[in-house]
C-alpha positions in Angstrom: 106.5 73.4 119.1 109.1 75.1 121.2 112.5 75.7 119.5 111.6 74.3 116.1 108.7 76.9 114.3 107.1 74.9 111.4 105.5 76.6 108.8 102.7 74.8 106.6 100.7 75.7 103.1 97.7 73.4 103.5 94.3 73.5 102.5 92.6 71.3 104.8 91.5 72.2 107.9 90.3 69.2 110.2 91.9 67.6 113.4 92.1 64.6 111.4 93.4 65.2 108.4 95.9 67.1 110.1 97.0 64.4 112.1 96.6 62.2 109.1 99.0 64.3 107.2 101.4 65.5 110.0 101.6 62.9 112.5 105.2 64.0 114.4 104.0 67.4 114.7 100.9 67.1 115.8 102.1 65.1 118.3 105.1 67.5 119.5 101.9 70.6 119.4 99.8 68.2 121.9 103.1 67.6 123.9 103.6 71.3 123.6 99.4 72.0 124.7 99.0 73.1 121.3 96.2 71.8 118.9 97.1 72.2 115.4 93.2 72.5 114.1 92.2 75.0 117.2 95.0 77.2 117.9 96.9 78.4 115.3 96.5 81.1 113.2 95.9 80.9 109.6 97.5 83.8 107.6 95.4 83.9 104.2 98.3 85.0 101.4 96.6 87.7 99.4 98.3 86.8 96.2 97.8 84.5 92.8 101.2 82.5 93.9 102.3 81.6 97.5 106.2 82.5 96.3 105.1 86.1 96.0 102.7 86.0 99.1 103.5 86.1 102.6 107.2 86.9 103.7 108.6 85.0 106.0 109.9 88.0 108.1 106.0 88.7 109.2 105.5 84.8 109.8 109.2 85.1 111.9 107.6 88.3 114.1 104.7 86.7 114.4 106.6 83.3 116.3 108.5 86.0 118.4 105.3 87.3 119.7 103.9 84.0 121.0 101.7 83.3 117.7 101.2 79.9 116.0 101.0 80.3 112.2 99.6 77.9 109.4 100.0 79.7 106.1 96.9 78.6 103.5 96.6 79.8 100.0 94.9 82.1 98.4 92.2 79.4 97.5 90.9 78.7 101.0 87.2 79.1 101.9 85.7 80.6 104.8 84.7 77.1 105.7 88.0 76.4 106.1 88.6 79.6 108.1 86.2 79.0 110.0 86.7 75.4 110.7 90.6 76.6 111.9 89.2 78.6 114.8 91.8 80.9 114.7 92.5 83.7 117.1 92.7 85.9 114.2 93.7 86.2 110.6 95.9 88.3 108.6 95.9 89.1 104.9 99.5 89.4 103.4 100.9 91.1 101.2 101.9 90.0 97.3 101.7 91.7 93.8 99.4 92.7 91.0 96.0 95.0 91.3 94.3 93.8 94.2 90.6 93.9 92.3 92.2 90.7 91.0 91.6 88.8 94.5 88.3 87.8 94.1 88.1 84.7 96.5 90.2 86.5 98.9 88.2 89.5 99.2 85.2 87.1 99.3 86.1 85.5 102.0 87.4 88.5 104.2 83.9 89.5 103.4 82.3 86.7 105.2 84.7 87.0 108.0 84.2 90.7 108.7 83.5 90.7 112.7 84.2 87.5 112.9 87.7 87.2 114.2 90.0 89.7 114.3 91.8 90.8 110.4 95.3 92.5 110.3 95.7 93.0 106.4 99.6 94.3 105.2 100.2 96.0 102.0 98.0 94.1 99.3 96.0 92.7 102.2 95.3 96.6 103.0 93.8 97.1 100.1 91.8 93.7 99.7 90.4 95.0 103.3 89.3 97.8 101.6 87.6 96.5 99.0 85.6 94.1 101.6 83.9 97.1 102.5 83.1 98.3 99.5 85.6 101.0 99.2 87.6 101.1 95.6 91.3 100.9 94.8 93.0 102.9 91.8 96.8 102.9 90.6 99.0 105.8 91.1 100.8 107.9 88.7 104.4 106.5 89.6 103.7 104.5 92.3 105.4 104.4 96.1 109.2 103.0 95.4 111.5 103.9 98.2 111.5 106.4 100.9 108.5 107.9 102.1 107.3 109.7 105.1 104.0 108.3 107.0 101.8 110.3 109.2 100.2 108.5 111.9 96.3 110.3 111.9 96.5 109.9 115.5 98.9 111.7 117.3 100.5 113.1 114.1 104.2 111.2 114.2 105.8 110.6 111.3 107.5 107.9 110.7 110.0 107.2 107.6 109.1 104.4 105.8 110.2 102.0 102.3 107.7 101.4 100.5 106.8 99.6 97.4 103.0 99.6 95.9 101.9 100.6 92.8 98.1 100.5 94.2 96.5 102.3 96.7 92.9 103.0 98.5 90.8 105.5 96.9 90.4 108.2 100.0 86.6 109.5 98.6 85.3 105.7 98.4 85.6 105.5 101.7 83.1 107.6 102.7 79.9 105.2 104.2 82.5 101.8 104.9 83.0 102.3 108.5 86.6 102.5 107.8 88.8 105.1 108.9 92.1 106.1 107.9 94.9 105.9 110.2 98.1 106.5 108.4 98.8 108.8 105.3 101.6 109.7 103.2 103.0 113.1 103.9 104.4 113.5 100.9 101.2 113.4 98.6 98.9 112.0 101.4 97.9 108.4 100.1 95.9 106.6 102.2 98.2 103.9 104.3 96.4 102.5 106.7 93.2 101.9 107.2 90.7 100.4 110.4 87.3 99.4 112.0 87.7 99.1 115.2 84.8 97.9 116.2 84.9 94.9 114.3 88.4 94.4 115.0 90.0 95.3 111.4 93.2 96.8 111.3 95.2 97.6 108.1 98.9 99.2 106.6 100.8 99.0 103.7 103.9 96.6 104.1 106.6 99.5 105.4 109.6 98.8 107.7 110.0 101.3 110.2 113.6 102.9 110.2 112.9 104.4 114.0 
């Protein structure tokens, strides 16, 4: 809406409810050409409890770069998804073994080519597990410094990570996924994408460039 970014946790998903709900800011988004249940983007937490889902550093860079954001729960169908119409829909990142994320990694399922899917750190791996790769712990985990390889053009790039979890290179093989970053040091799959269906995936890093 302009100066003022508002970010929701809602579950429903209609033009009326959301005017029903939020009647000032729907009306400052239709000042603004903005309509609430069209053109925002929902960002679907991949985590059992909003506090440990989505930071609000992604949802800030994501305001900087034009975007709208409603952040929904863990919880939300595909129907709701789909009755959004987003312009896309990122996973986020949050804690715990991401075989745990059932509903979310049913419903990136269902919209696999659908809209486009940018998944960050657990959201990598739920991504992963929508195509039926497999996930497994590591020995230590990722805590701290790390250099990532970019598959690519071969950059590294120095990293902090944080992920005890990570994408199981072999199971891979037959997804249509392909691996775009690894770890240098022990080479850990960190990013993953099918680009024809417009998937893109990393673990939550910050790049110290």
């Amino acid at each position: 809406t302009g100066e003022e970014c508002v970010y929701l946790d809602i579950r429903m998903h209609s033009e009326e409810e959301l005017k029903r709900r939020f009647p000032n800011i729907f009306a400052k988004c239709l000042e603004a050409g903005v309509n609430m249940a069209k053109d925002l983007i929902p960002v679907v937490p991949a985590a059992h409890f909003m506090c440990g889902g989505i930071k609000t550093g992604i949802v800030r860079c994501l305001n900087q770069c034009g975007c709208n954001v409603i952040i929904v729960p863990h919880t939300t169908t595909v129907e709701a998804v789909l009755g959004m119409r987003p312009d896309g829909v990122i996973i986020s990142s949050g804690p715990g073994c991401p075989t745990d994320a059932g509903e979310v990694i049913d419903c990136v399922k269902a919209l696999w080519g659908k809209y486009p899917l940018f998944g960050i750190g657990l959201g990598c791996q739920i991504l992963a597990l929508a195509k039926g790769a497999a996930t497994q712990a590591l020995p230590h985990g990722h805590r701290g410094g790390y250099p990532v390889r970019c598959c690519e053009n071969g950059k590294i790039t120095s990293t902090a990570q944080n992920h005890a979890y990570a994408i199981n290179r072999d199971s891979l093989a037959g997804t249509g996924l392909q691996i775009t970053y690894v770890d240098a040091f022990d080479n850990t799959v960190e990013g993953i994408a099918d680009e024809a269906n417009r998937a893109f995936s990393h673990y939550r890093f910050f790049l110290r460039d």
